[in-house]
C-alpha positions as CSV (number, residue, x, y, z in Angstrom):
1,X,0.0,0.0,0.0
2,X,1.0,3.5,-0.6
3,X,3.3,5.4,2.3
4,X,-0.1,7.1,4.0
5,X,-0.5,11.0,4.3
6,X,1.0,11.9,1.4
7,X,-1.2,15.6,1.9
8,X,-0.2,16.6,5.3
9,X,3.3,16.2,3.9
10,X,5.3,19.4,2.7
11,X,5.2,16.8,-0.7
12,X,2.2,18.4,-2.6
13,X,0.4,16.2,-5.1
14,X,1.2,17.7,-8.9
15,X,-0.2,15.5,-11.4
16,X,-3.7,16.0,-12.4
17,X,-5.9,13.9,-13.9
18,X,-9.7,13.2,-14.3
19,X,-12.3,10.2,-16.2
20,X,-14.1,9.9,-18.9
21,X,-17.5,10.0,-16.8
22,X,-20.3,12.0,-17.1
23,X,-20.7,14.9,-14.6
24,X,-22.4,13.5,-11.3
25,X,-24.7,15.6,-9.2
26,X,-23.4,17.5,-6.4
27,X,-24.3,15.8,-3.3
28,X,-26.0,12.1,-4.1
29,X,-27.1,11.2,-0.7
30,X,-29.7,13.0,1.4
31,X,-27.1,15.4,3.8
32,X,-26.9,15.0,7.4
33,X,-24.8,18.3,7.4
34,X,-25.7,21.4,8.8
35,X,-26.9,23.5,5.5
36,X,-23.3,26.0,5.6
37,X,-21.0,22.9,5.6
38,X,-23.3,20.7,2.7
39,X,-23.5,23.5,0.6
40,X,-19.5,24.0,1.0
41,X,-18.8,20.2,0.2
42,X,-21.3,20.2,-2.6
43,X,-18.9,22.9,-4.6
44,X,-15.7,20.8,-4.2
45,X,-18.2,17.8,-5.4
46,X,-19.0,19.6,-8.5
47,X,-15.5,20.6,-8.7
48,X,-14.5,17.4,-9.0
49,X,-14.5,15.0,-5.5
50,X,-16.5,12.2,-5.2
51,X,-16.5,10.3,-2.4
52,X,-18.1,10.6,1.6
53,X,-17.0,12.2,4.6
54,X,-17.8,12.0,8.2
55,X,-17.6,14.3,10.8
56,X,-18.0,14.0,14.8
57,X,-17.5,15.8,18.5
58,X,-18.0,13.8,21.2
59,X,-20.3,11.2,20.5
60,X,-22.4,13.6,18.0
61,X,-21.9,12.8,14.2
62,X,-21.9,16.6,13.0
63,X,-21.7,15.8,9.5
64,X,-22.5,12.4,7.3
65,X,-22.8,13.1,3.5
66,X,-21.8,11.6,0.4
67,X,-21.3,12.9,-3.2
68,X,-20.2,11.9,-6.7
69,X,-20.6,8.6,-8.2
70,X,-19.7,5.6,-7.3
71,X,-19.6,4.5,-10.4
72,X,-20.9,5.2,-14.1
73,X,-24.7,5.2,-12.9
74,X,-24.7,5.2,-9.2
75,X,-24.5,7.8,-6.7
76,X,-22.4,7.9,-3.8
77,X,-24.2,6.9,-0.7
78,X,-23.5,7.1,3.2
79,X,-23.3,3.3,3.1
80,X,-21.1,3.3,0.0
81,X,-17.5,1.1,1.1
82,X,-14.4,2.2,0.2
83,X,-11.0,0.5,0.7
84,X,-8.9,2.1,3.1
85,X,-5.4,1.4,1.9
86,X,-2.7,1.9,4.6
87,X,-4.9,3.0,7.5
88,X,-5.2,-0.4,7.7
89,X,-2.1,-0.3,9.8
90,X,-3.8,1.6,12.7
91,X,-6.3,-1.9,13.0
92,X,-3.0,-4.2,12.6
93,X,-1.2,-2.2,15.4
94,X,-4.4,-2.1,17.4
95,X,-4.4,-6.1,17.6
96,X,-0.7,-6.0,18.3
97,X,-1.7,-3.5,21.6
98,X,-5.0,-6.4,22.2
99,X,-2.7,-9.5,22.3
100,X,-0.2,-7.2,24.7
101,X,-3.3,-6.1,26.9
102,X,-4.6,-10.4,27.1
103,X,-0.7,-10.8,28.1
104,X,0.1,-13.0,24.7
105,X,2.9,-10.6,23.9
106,X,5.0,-7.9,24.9
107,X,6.2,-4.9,22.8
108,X,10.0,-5.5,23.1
109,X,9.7,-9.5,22.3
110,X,11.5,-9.6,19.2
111,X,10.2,-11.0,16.0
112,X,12.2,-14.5,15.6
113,X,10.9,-15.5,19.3
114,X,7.7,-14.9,18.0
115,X,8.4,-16.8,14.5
116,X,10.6,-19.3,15.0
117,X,10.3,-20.0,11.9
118,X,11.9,-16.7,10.8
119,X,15.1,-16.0,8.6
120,X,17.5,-13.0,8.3
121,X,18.0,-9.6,10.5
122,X,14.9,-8.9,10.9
123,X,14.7,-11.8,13.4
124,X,15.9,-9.4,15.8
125,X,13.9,-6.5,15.3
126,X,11.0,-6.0,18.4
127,X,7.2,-5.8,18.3
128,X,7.3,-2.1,19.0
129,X,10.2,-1.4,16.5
130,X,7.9,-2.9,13.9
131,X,5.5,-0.8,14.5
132,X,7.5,2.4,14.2
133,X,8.7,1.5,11.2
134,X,12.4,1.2,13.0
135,X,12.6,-2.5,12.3
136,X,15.5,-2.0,9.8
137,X,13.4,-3.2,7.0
138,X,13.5,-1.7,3.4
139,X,11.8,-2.8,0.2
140,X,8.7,-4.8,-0.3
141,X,7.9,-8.3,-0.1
142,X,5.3,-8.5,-2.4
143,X,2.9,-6.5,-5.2
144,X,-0.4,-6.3,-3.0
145,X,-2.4,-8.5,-5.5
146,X,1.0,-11.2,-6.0
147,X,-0.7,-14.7,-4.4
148,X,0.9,-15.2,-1.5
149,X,0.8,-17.9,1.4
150,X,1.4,-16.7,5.0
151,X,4.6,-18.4,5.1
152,X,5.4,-17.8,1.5
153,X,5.3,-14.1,2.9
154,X,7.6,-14.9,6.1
155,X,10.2,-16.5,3.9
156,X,10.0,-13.0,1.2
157,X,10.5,-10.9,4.3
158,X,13.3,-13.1,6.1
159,X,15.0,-12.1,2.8
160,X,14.7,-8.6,2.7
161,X,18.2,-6.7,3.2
162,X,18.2,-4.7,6.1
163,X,19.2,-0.5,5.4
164,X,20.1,-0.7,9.1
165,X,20.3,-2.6,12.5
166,X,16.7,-2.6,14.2
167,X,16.1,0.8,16.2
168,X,18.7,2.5,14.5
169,X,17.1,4.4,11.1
170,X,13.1,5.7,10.8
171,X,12.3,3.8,7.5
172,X,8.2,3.6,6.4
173,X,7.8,-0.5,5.5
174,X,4.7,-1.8,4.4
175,X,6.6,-5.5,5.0
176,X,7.1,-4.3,8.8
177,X,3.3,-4.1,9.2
178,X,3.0,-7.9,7.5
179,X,5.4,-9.2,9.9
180,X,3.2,-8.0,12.8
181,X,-0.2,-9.2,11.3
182,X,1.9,-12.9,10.9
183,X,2.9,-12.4,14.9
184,X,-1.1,-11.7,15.5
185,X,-1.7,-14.7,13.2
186,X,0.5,-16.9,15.4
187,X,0.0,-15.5,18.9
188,X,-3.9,-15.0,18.3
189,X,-4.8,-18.1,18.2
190,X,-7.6,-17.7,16.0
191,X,-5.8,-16.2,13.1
192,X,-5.0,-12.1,11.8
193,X,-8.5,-11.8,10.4
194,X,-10.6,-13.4,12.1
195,X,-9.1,-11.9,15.4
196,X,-9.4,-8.7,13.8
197,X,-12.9,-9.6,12.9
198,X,-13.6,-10.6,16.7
199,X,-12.0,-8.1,18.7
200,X,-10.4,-5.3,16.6
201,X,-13.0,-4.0,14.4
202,X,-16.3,-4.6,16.9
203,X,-17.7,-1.1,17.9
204,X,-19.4,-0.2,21.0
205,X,-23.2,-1.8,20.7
206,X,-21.8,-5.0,19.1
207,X,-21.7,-3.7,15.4
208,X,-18.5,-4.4,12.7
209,X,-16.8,-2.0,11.3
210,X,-16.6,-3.2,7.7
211,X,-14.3,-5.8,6.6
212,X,-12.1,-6.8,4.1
213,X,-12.1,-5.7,0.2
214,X,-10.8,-8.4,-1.1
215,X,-11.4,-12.3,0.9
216,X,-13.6,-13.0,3.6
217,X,-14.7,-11.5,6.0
218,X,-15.8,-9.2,3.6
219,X,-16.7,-5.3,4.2
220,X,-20.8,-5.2,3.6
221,X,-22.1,-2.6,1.6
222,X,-22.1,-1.4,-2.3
223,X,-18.5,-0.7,-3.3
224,X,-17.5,2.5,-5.0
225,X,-15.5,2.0,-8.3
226,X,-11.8,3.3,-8.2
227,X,-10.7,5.0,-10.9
228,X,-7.0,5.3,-11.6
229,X,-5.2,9.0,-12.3
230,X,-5.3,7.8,-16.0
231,X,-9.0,7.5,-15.8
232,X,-9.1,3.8,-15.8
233,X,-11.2,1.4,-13.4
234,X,-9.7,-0.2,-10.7
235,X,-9.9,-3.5,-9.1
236,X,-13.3,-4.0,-8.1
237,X,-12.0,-6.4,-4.9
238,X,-12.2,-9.6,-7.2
239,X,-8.6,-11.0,-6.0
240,X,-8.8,-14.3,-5.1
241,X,-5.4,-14.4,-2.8
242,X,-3.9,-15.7,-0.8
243,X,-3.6,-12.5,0.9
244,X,-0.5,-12.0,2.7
245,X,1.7,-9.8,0.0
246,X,-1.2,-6.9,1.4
247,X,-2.1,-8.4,4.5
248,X,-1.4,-6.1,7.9
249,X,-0.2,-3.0,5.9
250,X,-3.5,-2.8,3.7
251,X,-6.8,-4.6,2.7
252,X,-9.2,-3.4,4.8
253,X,-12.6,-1.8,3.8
254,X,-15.6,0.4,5.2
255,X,-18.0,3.6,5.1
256,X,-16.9,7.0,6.1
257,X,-18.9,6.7,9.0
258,X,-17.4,3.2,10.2
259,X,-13.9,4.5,9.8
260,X,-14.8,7.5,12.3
261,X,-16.9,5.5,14.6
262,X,-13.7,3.4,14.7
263,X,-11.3,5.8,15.2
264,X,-13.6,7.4,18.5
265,X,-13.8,4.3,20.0
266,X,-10.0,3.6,19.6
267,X,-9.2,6.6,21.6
268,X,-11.2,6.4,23.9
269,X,-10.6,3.1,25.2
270,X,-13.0,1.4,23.4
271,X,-11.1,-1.0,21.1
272,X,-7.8,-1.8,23.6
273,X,-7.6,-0.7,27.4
274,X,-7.2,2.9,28.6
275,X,-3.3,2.2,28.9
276,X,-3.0,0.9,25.0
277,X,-4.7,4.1,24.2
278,X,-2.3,6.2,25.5
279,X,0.6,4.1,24.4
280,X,-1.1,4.5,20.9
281,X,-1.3,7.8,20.9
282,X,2.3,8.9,21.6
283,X,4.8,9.2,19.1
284,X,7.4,7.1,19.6
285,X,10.2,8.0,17.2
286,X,10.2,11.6,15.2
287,X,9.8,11.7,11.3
288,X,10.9,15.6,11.5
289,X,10.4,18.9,13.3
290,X,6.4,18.7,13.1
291,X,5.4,15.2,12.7
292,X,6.5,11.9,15.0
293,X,5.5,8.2,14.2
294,X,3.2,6.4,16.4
295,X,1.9,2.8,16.0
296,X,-0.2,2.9,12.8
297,X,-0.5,6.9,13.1
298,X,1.5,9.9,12.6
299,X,1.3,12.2,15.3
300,X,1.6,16.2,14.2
301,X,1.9,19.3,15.8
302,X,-0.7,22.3,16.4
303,X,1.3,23.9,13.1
304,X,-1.2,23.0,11.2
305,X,-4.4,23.0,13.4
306,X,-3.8,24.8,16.3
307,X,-3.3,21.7,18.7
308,X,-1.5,18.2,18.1
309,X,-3.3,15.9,16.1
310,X,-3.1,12.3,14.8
311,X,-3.8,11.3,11.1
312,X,-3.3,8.3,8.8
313,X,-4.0,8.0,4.9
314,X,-4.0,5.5,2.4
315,X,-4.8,4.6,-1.1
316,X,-3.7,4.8,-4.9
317,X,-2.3,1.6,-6.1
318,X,-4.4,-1.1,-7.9
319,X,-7.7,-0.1,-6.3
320,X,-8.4,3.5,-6.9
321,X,-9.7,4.8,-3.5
322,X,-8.1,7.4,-1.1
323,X,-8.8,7.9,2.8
324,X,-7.8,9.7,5.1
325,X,-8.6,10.1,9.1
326,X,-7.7,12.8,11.5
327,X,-8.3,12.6,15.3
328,X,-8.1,16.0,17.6
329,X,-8.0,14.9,21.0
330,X,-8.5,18.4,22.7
331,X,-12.1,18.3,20.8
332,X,-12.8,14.9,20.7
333,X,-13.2,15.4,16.5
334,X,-12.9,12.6,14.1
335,X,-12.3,13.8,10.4
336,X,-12.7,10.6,7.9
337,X,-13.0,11.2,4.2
338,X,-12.9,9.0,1.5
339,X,-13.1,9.3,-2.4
340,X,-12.5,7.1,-5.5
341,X,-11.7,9.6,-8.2
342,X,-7.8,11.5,-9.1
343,X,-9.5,14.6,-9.6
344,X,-9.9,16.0,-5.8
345,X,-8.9,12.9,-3.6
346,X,-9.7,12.2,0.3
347,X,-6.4,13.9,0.8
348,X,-6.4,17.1,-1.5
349,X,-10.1,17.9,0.3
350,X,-8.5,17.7,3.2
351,X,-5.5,19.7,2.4
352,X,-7.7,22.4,1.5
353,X,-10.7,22.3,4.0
354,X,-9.1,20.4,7.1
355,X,-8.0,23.6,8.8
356,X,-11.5,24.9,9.1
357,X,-13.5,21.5,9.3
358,X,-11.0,21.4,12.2
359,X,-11.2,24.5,14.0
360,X,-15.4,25.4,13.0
361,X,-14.7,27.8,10.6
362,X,-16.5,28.1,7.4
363,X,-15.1,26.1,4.4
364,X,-13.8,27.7,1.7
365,X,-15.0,27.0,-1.4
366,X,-13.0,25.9,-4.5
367,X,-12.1,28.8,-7.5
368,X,-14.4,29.4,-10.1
369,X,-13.9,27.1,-13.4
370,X,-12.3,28.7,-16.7
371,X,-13.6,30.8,-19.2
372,X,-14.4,29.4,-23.0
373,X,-11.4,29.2,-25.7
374,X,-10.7,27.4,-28.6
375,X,-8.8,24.5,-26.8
376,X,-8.8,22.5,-30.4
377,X,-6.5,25.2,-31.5
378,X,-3.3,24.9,-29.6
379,X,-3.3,20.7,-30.0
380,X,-0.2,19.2,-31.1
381,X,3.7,19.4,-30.5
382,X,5.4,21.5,-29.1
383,X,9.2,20.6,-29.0
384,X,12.1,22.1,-26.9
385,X,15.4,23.4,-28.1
386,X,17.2,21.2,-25.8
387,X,15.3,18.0,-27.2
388,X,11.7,16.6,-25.2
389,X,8.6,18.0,-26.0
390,X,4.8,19.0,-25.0
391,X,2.1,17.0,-26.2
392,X,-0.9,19.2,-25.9
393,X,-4.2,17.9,-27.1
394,X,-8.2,17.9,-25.4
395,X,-9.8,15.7,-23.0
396,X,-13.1,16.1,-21.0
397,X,-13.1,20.0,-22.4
398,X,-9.2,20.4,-20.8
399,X,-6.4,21.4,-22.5
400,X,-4.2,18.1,-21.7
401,X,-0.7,18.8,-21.7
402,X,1.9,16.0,-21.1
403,X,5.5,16.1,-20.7
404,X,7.7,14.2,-22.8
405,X,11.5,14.1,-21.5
406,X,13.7,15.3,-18.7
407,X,13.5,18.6,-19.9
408,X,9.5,18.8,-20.7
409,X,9.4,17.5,-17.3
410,X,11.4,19.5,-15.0
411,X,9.5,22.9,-16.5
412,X,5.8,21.4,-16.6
413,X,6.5,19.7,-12.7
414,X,8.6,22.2,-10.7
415,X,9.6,20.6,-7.4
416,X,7.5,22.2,-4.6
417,X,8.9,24.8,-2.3
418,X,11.5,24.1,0.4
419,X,12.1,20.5,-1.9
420,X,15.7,20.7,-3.0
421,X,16.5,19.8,-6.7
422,X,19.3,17.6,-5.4
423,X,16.7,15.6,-3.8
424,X,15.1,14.5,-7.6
425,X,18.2,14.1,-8.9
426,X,19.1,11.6,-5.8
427,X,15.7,9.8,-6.9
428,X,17.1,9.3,-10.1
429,X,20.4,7.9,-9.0
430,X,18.5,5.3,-7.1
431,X,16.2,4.1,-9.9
432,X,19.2,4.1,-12.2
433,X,21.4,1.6,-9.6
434,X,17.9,-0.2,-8.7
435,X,17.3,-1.1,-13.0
436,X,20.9,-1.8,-13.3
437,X,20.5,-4.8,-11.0
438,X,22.9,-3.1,-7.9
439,X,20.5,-3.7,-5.0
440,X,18.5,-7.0,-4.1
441,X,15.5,-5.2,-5.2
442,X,16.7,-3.7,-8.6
443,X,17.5,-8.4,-9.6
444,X,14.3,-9.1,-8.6
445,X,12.6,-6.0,-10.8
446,X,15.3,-6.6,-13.5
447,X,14.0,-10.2,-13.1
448,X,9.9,-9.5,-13.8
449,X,10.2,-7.0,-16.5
450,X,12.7,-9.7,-18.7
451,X,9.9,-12.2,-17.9
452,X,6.7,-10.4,-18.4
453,X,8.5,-7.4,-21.4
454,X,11.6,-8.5,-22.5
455,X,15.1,-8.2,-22.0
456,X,16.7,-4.6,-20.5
457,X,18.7,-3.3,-23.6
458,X,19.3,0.9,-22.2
459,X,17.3,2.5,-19.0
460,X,16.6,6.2,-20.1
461,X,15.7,8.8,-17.2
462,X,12.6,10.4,-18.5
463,X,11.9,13.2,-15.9
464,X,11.2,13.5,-11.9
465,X,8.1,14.4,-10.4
466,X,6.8,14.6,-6.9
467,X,3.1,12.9,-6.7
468,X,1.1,11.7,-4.5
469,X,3.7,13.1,-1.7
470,X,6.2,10.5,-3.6
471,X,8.7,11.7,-5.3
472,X,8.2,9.5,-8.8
473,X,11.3,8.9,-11.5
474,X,10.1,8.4,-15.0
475,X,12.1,5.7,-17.0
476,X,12.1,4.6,-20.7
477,X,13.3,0.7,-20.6
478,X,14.3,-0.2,-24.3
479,X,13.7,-3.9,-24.7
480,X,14.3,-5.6,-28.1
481,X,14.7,-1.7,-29.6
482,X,11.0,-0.1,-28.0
483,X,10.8,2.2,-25.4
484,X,9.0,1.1,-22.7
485,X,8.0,4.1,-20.0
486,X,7.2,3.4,-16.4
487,X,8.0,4.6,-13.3
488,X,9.8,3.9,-10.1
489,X,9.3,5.4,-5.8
490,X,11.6,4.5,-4.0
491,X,12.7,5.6,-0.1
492,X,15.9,6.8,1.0
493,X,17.5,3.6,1.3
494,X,16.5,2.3,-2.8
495,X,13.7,0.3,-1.5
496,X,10.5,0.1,-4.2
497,X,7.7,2.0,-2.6
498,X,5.8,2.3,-5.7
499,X,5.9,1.7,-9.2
500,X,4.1,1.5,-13.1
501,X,5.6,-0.5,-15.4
502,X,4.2,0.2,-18.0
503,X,3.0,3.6,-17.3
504,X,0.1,4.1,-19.9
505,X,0.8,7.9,-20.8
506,X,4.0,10.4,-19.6
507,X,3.1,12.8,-16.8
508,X,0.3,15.2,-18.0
509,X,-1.5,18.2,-16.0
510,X,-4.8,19.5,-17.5
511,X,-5.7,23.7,-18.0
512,X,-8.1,25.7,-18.1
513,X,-7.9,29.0,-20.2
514,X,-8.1,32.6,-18.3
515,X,-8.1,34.6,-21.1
516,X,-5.7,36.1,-23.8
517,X,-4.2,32.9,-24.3
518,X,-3.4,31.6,-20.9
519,X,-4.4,28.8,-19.0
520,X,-3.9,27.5,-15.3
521,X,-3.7,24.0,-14.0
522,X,-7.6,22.6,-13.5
523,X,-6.4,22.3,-9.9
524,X,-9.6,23.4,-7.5
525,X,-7.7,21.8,-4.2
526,X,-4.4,23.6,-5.2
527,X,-2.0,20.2,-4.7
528,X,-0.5,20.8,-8.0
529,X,2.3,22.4,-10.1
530,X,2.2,26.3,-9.9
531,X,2.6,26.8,-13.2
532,X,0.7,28.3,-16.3
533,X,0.7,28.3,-19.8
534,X,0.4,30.4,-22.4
535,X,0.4,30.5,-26.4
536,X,1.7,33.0,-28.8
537,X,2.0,32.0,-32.5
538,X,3.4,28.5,-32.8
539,X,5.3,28.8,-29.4
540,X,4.0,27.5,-26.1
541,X,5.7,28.7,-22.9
542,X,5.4,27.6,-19.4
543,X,5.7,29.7,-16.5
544,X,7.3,28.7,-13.2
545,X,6.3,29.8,-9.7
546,X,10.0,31.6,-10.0
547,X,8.2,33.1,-13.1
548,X,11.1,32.2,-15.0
549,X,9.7,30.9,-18.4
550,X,10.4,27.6,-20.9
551,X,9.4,28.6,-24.4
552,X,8.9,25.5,-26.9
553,X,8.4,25.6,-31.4
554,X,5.3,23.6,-32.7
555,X,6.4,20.6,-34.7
556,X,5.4,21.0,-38.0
């Protein structure tokens, strides 16, 4: 699953994208909002979210309301389930705290005492350094929908070469989170999900918190469609497993409403005793000068809100869905949003209206769409001096432009502010020793591509972006003479956090015009590049945010 709160990151999402779907009404479920905050949310909905959010003080929802579609014909509903991605870790590291409250475990018992049956460094690594991600761990053991046994996923991890002795180096690992749903698997008794099923997700009253998107026991509910940022459908939850390349770092599935029901009862000692709870909620290694790591959360401070919070996210990947969950534990206010289109995700809304959905303020509301132009009239190619180009063409009444080569790239995707260049051009250092076969990780994605494209004749760096709060290197594989483009996250340390091989189209951002010839990104959360465009004649130039300016001659 994705590294979670890619949005409350200085990392701002740049790439924009939408679907080939007609326009869905505002608000598609009967609002239980008051009429200030519905009528707010319904403008980011026709702006482009779709998707549900939830809102509660205390034990009073405030706010319960869906919009968009959930898929080509049906509307968004309060009920509608969405897959929660990487805040499944927060449910994982809840049963960890639930087998150390029965006395089954303890949170310095190290992982090979637990797993005998465990090889490699990691053997030494503890519960609790598991689940601050200080386990040593880098890489992944598995693509989220790769079949995979439970100890066919103990052997992949056992492999796994360490970037550092456990409790020495801060390092996000989705394998970290796996290794601790195999420890609930084996101490539990009854197995990860049903113990989950049993004792982690049950709310106050007796009720279940959803379930599972893909295997049993499955989240209830009509299922909202993902759609990819290309505008494709997603996985519908239709993977047979086994489960365990996903299972304790992702997989789980449930309504708005569940997810902050959950999250309540959590921290307030509903879910794991009033000590777990605290333990839970305190940050147990820092990430940086705001933000500290605590088991299955982030923990921030007031910077943002005006008091410390907790948060976790998830999302992207094969399924299409976002989420994202805030708990302010001076007001006793849940925040859970979820969505299953690119255009404004979970965690752009957020970005843009969590400040006042946080403090009571009213929401602001997002800018007003483009005036008309003649968009057919500045298709086609635009090519730089220094050799990539712009492919501008129309889609869904945007201008479409897409980036084609390091050059096209770095102008069209500026790195956000306070993001050094020499950070991108580290990135691409990384990808280039990981596709040359240098690490562990770069054999075994050397060793896919040859047997599902063909052999590795050249690697090409096609541009660096920063999306999704990754920072994402764009490559052009040449196998038997074609160009192949994909893409490659990795963390500090090489290990793959992400990737899309092949990538269907080169990074694009879509525009509206403003007038004379201009147009800005179709950006109504303000996560992406702060740049604009403009045309004069057959030459295209893009603006910076340093207002600098790279001018590029239409192919003729």
């Amino acid at each position: 699953m994705r590294k979670h709160l890619a949005a409350l990151t200085a990392l701002l999402l740049l790439t924009a994208c939408t679907e080939d779907l007609p326009e869905p009404p505002a608000r598609s479920t009967p609002a239980s909002c008051p009429r200030d905050l519905d009528t707010s949310l319904s403008a980011w909905a026709v702006a482009g979210f779709s998707g549900s959010i939830a809102v509660s003080t205390g034990d009073t929802i405030e706010c319960l309301a869906a919009y968009g579609s959930a898929d080509e014909k049906t509307p968004n509903t309060i009920g509608t389930v969405f897959d929660i991605g990487s805040i499944t870790k927060a449910f994982t590291a809840a049963a960890v705290f639930g087998l150390a409250d029965d006395g089954r475990l303890r949170l310095d018992d190290r992982a090979g005492d637990l797993l005998p049956d465990l090889k490699g460094p990691v053997r030494a690594a503890t519960v609790r350094q598991l689940l601050l991600h200080t386990s040593g761990l880098k890489g992944t053991h598995g693509n989220d929908t790769q079949p995979m046994t439970a100890r066919q996923a103990l052997a992949a991890i056992g492999r796994l070469e360490p970037a550092a002795p456990p409790g020495v180096k801060y390092l996000y690992s989705n394998a970290g989170y796996t290794l601790l749903a195999l420890i609930v698997e084996a101490v539990s008794g009854s197995g990860y999900r049903d113990y989950l099923a049993s004792r982690v997700l049950r709310l106050p009253g007796g009720r279940i918190a959803g379930g599972f998107w893909n295997g049993q026991p499955a989240a209830p509910g009509p299922r909202a469609t993902g759609y990819r940022e290309d505008g494709s459908r997603a996985d519908g939850g239709r993977f047979g497993g086994p489960y365990w390349a996903v299972e304790g770092n992702g997989g789980l599935a449930m309504t708005a409403g569940d997810l902050a029901a959950w999250t309540r009862a959590l921290f307030t000692g509903k879910i794991v005793s009033d000590a777990a709870t605290t333990a839970i909620a305190v940050p147990g290694r820092a990430i940086d000068a705001h933000r500290g790591e605590a088991p299955g959360w982030v923990a921030f401070d007031a910077t943002r809100y005006g008091e410390p919070f907790l948060a976790a996210a998830g999302g992207g990947g094969d399924v299409g869905h976002n989420a994202v969950v805030v708990w302010l534990p001076q007001r006793r206010r849940v925040v859970a949003i979820m969505s299953n289109k690119p255009k404004i995700s979970a965690e752009d809304l957020l970005q843009a209206v969590g400040p006042a959905i946080a403090t009571g303020k009213p929401l602001p509301v997002p800018p007003a769409q483009g005036g008309a132009a003649d968009l057919t009239a500045a298709a086609g190619t635009y090519r730089l001096s220094t050799g990539g180009s712009f492919e501008v063409g129309v889609r869904d009444g945007r201008l479409s432009v897409a980036a084609v080569g390091p050059d096209a790239v770095a102008a069209l995707f500026p790195p956000p502010a306070g993001l050094p260049v020499s950070r991108l051009r580290a990135h691409e250092d990384l990808v280039r020793r990981l596709l040359a076969g240098e690490t562990q990780e770069g054999r075994k994605e050397r060793a896919a591509f040859e047997k599902g494209i063909g052999p590795i004749d050249q690697v090409n760096i096609a541009g660096t972006t920063v999306s999704a709060g990754e920072i994402r290197t764009y490559v052009s594989v040449v196998s038997r003479g074609k160009p192949v483009l994909g893409w490659f996250a990795l963390n500090e340390e090489g290990g793959v956090e992400a990737a899309e091989v092949p990538a269907d189209t080169p990074p694009t951002v879509r525009f509206l015009p403003t007038g004379d010839n201009r147009y800005r990104p179709d950006d109504p959360a303000g996560a992406r590049p702060d740049v604009s465009i403009g045309f004069a004649g057959d030459r295209l130039t893009v603006t910076g945010p340093d207002g600098a300016g790279t001018s590029a001659q239409r192919a003729r």
